[in-house]
N, C-alpha and C positions, 0 to 999 in steps of 0.2 A: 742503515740505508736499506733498502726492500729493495730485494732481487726483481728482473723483469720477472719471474714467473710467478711471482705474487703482486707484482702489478697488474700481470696479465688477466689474475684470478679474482682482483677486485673490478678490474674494467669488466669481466664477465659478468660480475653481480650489478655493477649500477646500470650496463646494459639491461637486464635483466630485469631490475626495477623499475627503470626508467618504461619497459614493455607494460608492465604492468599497473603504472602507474597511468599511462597513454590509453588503456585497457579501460580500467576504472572512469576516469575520463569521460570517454565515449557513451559509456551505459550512465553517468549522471547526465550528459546530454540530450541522449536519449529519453530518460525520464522523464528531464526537464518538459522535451518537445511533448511527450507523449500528454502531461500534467497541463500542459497549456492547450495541448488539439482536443483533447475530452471534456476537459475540464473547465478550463478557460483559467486555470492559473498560471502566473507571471514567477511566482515565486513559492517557498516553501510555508510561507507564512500562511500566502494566502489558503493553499492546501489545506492546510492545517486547519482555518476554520473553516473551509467549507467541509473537512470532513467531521468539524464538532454539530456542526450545522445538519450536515446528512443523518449523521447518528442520532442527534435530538429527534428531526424528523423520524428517523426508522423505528424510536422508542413509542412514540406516539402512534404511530401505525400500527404498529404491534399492541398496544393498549389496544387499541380498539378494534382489532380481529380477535383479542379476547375477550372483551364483552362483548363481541357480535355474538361470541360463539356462546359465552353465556346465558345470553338472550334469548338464540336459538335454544339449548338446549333444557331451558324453563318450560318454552312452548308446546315445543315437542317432546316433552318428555314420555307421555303417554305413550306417544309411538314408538319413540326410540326404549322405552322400557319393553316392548311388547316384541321386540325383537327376539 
């Protein structure tokens, strides 16, 4: 049978857990709200593809501020060499 001073010692840790478990909690709520007011998602799923969605998008963007930029520097090469 377990002494009160080790019952005492385990209602300290499930308090304890219990704090941090209420902690954790809070900041997925948080998240959640934060993921739905930015965002407009409801869920993680959705998250999820609009961030495959954003990042296709950001890949394609990026393609093409590198061929802008190679474009540019076809043109101007003359000048930009004369630097």
């Amino acid at each position: 049978m377990a002494s009160i001073g080790q019952i005492e010692v385990l209602k300290g840790k499930v308090e304890s857990l219990q704090r941090e478990a209420d902690k954790a909690a809070g900041q997925f709520e948080a998240c959640k709200k934060r993921l739905k007011d930015e965002f407009g998602c409801d869920s993680l799923k959705e998250a999820e593809a609009l961030l495959e969605k954003m990042t296709r998008e950001t890949q394609g963007l990026e393609k093409e501020v590198e061929q802008a930029l190679e474009k540019f520097k076809k043109e101007y090469a003359d000048v930009l060499e004369g630097q």
